[in-house]
C-alpha positions in Angstrom: -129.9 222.9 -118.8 -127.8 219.7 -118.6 -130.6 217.7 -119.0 -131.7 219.5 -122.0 -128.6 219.4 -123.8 -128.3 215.8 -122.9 -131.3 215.2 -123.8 -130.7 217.2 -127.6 -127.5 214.7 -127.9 -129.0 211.5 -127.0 -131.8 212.3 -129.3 -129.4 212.8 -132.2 -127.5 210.4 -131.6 -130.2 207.5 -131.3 -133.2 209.1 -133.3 -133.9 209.4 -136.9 -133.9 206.6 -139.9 -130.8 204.0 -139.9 -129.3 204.9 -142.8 -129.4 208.6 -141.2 -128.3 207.5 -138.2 -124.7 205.8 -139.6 -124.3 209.1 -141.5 -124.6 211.4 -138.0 -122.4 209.0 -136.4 -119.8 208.9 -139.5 -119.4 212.6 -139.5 -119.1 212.9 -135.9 -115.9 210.4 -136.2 -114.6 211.5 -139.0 -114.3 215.4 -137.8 -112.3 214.3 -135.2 -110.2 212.2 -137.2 -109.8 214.8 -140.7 -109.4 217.9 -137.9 -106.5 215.9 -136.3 -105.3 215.1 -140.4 -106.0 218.6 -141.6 -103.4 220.1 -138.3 -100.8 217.3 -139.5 -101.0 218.7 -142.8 -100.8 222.3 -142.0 -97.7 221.8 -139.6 -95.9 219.2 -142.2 -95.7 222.0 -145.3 -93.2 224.2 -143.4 -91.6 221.4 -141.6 -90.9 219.8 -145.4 -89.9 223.3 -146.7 -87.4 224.2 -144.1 -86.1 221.1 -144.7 -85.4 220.8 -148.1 -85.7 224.3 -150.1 -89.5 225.5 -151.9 -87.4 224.7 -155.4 -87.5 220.8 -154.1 -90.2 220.8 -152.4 -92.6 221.9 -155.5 -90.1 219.0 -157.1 -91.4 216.6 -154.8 -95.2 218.2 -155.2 -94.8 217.3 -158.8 -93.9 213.8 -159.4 -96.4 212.6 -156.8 -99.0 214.5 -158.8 -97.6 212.5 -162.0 -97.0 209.3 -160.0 -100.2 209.9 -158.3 -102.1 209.0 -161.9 -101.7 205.4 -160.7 -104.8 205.9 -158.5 -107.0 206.1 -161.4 -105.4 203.3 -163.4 -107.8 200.5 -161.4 -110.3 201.2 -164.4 -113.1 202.3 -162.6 -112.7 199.0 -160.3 -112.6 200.5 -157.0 -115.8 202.7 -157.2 -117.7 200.1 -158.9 -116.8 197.7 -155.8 -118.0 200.6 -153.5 -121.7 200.6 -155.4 -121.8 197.2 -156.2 -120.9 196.0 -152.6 -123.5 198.9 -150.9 -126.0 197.5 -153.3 -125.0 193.7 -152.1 -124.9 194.6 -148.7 -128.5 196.2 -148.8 -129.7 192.8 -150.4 -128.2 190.7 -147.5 -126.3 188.9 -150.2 -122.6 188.3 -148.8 -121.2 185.8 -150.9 -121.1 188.4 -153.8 -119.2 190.9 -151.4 -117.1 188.1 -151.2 -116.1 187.2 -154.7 -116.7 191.6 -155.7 -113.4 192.1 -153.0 -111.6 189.5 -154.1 -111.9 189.8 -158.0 -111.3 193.5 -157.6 -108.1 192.9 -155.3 -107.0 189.8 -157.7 -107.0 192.7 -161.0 -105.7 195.5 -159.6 -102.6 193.4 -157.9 -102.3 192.7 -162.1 -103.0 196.2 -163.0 -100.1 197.5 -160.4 -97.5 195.0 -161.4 -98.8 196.1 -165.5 -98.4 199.4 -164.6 -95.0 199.1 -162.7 -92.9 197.2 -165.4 -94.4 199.2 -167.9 -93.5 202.8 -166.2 -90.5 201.7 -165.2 -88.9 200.8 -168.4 -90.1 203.7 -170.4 -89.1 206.3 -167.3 -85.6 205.2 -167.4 -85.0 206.6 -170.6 -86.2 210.1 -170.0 -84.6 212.5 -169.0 -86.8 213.8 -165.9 -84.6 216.7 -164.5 -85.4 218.7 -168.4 -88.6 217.6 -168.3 -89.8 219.1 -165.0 -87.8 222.1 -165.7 -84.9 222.0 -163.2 -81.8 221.4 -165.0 -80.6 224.6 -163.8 -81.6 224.3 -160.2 -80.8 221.2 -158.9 -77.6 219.0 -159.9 -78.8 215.7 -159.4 -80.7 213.2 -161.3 -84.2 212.7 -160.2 -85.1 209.5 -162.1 -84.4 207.5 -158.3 -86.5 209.7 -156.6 -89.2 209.3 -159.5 -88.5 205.6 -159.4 -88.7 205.3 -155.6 -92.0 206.9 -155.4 -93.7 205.4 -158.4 -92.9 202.2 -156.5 -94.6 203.0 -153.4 -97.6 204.2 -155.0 -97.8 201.1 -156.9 -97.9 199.4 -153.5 -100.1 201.4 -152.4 -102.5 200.8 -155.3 -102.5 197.4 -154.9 -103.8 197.4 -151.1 -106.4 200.6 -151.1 -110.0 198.2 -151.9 -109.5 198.3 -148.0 -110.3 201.8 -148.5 -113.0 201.1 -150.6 -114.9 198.6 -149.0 -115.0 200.3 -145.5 -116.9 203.6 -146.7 -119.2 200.9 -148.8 -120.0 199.3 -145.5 -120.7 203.1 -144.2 -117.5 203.5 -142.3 -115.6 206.0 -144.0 -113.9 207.0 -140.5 -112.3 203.9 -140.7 -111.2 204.9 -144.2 -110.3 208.5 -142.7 -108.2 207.0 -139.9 -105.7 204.6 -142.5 -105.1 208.4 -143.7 -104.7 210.1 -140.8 -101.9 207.1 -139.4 -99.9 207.9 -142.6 -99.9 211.0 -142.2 -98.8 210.8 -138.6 -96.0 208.6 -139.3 -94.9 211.1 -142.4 -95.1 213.4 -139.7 -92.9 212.2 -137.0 -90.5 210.7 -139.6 -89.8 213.9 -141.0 -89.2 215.7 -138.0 -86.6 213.2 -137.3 -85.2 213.9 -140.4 -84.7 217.6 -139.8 -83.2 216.8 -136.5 -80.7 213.9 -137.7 -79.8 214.1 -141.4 -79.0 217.1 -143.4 -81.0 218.2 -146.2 -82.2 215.3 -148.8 -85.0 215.1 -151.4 -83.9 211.6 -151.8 -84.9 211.0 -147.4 -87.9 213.3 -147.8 -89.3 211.2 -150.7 -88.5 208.0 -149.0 -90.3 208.8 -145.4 -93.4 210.8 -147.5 -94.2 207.8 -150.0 -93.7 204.9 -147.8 -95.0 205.8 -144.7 -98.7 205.5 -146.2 -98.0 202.3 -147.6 -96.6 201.0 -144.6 -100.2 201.8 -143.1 -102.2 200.3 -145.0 -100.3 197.1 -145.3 -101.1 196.8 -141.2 -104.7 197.9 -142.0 -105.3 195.0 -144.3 -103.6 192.5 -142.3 -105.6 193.9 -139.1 -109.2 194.5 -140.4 -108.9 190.5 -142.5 -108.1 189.1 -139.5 -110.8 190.6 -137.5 -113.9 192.8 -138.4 -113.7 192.3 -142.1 -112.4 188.4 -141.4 -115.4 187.7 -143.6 -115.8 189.4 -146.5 -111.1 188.9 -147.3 -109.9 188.0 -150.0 -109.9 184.3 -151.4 -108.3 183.0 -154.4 -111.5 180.3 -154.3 -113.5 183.5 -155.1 -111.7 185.2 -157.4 -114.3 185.4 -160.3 -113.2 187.4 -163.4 -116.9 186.5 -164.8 -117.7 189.0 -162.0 -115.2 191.7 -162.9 -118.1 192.3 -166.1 -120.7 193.5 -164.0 -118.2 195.5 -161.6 -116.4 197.1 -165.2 -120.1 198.0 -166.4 -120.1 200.8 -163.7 -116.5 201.1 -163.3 -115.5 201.8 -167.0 -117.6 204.9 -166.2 -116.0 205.5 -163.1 -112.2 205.5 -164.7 -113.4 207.6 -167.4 -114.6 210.2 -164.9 -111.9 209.1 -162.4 -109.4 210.3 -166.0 -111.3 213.7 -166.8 -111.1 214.6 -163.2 -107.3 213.6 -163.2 -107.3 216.1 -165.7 -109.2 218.8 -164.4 -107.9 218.6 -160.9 -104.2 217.0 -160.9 -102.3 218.6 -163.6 -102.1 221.7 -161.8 -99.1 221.2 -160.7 -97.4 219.7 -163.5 -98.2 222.6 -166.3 -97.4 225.3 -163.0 -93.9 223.6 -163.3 -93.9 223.5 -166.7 -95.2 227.1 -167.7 -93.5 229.2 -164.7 -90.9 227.5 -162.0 -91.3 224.8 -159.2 -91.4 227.6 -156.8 -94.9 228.1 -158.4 -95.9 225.0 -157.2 -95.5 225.8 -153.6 -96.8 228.8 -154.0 -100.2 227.2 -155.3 -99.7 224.5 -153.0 -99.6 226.5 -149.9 -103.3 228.6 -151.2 -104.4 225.2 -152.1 -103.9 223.4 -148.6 -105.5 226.3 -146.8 -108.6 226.4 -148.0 -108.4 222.8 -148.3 -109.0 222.9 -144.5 -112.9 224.1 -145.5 -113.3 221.8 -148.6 -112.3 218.7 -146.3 -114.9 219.7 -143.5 -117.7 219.5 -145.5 -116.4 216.2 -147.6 -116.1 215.0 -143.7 -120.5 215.5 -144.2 -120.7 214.9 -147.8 -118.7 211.0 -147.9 -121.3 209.3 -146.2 -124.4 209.9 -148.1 -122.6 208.1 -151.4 -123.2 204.9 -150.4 -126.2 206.1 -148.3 -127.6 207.4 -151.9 -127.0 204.1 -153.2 -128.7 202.2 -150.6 -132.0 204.3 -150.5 -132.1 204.4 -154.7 -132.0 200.5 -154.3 -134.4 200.7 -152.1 -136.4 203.6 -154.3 -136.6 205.8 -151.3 -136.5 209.1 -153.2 -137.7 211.1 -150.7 -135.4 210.3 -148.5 -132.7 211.5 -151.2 -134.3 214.8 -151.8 -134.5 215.5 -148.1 -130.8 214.7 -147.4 -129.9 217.2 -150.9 -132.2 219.6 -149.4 -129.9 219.6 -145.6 -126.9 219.7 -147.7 -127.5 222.7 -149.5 -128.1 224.7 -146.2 -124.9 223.4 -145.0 -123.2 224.7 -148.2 -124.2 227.8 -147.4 -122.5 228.0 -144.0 -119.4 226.3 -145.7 -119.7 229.3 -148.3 -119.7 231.7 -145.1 -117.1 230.2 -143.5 -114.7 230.0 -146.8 -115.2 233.8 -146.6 -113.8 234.1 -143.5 -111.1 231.9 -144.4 -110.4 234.3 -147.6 -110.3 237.6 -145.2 -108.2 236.0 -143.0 -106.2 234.7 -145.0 -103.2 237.1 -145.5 -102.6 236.5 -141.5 -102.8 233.1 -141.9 -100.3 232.7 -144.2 -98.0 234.8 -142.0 -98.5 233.1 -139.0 -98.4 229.5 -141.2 -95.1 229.9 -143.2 -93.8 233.2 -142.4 -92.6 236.2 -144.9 -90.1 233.7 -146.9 -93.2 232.6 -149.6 -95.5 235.7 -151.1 -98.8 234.4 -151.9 -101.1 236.7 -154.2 -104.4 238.2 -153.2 -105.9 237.0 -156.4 -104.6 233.8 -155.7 -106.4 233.4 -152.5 -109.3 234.9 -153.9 -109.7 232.4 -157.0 -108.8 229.7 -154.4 -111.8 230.5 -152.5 -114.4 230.8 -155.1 -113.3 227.4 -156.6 -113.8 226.1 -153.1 -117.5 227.4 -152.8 -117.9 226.2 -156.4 -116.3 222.6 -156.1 -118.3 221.8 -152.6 -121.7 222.6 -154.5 -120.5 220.1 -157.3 -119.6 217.7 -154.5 -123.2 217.6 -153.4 -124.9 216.9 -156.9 -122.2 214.7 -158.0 -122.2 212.2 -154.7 -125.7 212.1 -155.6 -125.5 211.3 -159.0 -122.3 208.7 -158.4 -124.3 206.9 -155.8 -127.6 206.2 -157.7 -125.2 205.3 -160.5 -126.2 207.9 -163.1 -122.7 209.0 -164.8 -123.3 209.7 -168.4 -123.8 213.4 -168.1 -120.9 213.4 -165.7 -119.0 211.9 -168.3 -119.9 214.3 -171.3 -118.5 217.7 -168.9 -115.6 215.6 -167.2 -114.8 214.6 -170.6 -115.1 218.2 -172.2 -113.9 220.4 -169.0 -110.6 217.9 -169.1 -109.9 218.6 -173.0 -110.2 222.2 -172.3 -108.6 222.6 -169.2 -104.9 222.0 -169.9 -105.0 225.1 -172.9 -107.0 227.2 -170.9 -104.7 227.3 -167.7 -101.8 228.3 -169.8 -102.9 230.8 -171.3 -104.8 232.1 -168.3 -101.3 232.0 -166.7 -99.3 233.5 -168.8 -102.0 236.8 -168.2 -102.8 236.3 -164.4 -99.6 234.2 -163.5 -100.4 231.2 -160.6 -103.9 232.2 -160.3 -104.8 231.5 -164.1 -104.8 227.7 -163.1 -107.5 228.2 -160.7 -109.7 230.4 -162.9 -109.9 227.6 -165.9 -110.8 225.1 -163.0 -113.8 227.4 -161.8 -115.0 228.2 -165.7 -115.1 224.5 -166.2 -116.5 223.2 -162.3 -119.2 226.0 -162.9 -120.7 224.5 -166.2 -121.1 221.2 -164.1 -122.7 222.7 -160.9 -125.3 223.8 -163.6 -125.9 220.2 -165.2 -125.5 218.2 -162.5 -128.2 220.3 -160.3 -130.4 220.3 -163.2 -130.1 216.4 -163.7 -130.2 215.7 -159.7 -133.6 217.2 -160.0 -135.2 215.8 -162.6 -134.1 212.6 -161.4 -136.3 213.1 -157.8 -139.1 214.7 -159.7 -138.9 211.1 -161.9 -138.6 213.1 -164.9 -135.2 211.9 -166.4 -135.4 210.9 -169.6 -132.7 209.5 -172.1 -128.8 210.3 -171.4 -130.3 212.3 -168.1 -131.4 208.8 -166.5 -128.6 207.2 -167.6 
């Protein structure tokens, strides 16, 4: 029995096409890396609420959500590196990895300095504490902390291409394990905090938005200087004729990066707006635990982006359809398990942050649909990102974002919490639909017009 088993691993391990074979081996790293981030995460939520209070702790929620825009602000750069770098890879041509990283680091340093000044000036002349809807809750003035963290994200910004490059070169558990360090060090910092200061938004904010940037300052430094010594960053290479061909896919990418922004990240802000903090946390704490599900199968899914773009270089279709074709049967024992999570989920919650946070059944419920929903998009979209194909994406990014915002309010204000969570899963299902369809028609070689585009 030994032998057989050892025998099954050896033969997955070592068998199978190359690009399949970077895939297995990704996933098997990265579970052990994302289950190991996911526990951080689950143990951090009440550690940070105890601490502070769940009025300042949906506070904090908030401005990185707004703050957390930045991220998208690289114009598309970032994911047009990733497919223009697998693509240059595949071709054995290194000097344009070269002078792709070092263009695309060279604008977005620009872009994060841009966007610093310019936030920074106009923020200081807002008043923050009326516009996130706690002047009567908290006495102090949160422009610092908004300051303080928009800082650190800019930072941030300006060093993730690391990021970028190592699930291009098929190592996203590399990319996975930058994460899972931050949020280690956010981890162990804040414990500290609980045991040697008293109570502080200001401390929280400090350890939770510079702790990641800490981490991947060392990551640069480390991987230039050794695996990744030749494809850094030179100012020889820096060519902003380049940054064209790298803008013709990533002016896509930010546009879709922006709708998704939209869809996905405002959440928060019109919870706080519309109801309380408080209902931030309450989403927040729903949200993370099914989260748990959504990042196990994005542990399978991450690979095959850069993995689609490789075999549609290499017009190895079949290939594509036969990896679509596993992913769907493992969608359907992610949809099993997410109903599991949902039945259990009342216990959980118990267990997780005690009785001092109610969280609805109907927000669970909504929670878990959107989570069956969004991992089926997941599929159809990595697909559709990898072989470049992004105008369709763009039409129902584009259309679900403009709707979105409206629809969660007044969903709210009948349903409460949940309501931001049903517009989400009216809008995600319209794209399951067109994205499947497209997906399809593009392995069939039957894509015409805007769907080949």
């Amino acid at each position: 029995m030994i032998s057989y088993l050892r025998n099954k691993v050896e033969s997955f391990w070592n068998n199978g096409h190359e690009r399949t074979l970077k895939i297995k081996r990704n996933i098997v790293y990265s579970f052990g890396i994302k289950g190991a981030s996911v526990i951080i995460g689950l143990l951090l939520i009440p550690l940070t609420i105890n601490y502070v209070n769940t009025v300042q702790y949906g506070i904090w929620l908030t401005i990185s959500s707004l703050v957390a825009w930045i991220n998208n602000f690289d114009i598309g750069l970032a994911n047009g590196l990733r497919n223009k770098m697998a693509h240059a890879l595949a071709m054995n041509e290194e000097e344009n990895v070269v002078k792709y990283v070092s263009t695309t680091y060279a604008i977005i340093f620009l872009i994060s300095v841009g966007f610093f000044l310019l936030f920074f000036l106009g923020g200081s002349f807002l008043n923050w504490n009326s516009m996130l809807n706690v002047t009567g809750s908290v006495s102090f003035n949160l422009w610092p902390i908004v300051a303080m963290t928009l800082a650190s994200f800019c930072v941030q910004f300006a060093l993730q291409p690391i990021k970028t490059m190592l699930i291009a070169m098929h190592q996203p558990f590399m990319s996975s394990l930058i994460l899972l360090l931050g949020q280690a060090l956010t981890f162990i910092l804040t414990y500290l905090l609980t045991l040697f200061t008293k109570s502080s938004l200001m401390y929280l904010v400090l350890v939770s938005a510079w702790s990641p940037v800490l981490i991947y300052l060392l990551a640069n430094v480390y991987l230039f200087s050794t695996s990744l010594k030749q494809y850094r960053p030179r100012f020889s290479a820096i060519d902003m004729s380049s940054a064209r061909s790298l803008l013709n896919m990533g002016w896509a990418f930010f546009f879709l990066q922006m709708g998704a922004l939209i869809l996905y990240q405002t959440d928060n802000i019109v919870l706080t707006r519309v109801i309380s903090p408080d209902a931030v946390t309450t989403f927040n704490i729903a949200f993370k635990y099914f989260y748990v599900v959504t990042t196990a199968f994005a542990i399978i899914l991450t690979p095959y982006w850069s993995a689609f773009t490789d075999a549609y270089a290499k017009k190895d279709m079949a290939w594509i359809k036969n990896s679509i074709q596993k992913m769907r049967i493992i969608w359907l024992v992610f949809t099993v398990a997410t109903v599991f999570f949902y039945i259990f989920a009342k216990l959980f919650y118990r267990i997780w942050i005690g009785s001092k946070i109610d969280i609805p059944n109907l927000l669970s419920l909504t929670m878990a649909v959107y989570t069956i929903f969004n991992m089926w998009q997941g599929i159809y979209s990595y697909a559709l990102n990898g072989m470049g194909k992004l105008r369709v994406q763009l039409i129902f990014i584009g259309g679900g974002g403009i709707i979105n915002i409206p629809l969660s309010i007044w969903l709210i204000h009948l349903v409460g919490v949940s309501g931001t969570v049903l517009a989400n899963i009216a809008v995600i299902t319209l794209m399951d639909i067109a994205y499947t369809y497209q997906v399809n028609l593009i392995i069939a070689g039957k894509a015409k017009g805007i769907l080949n585009r």
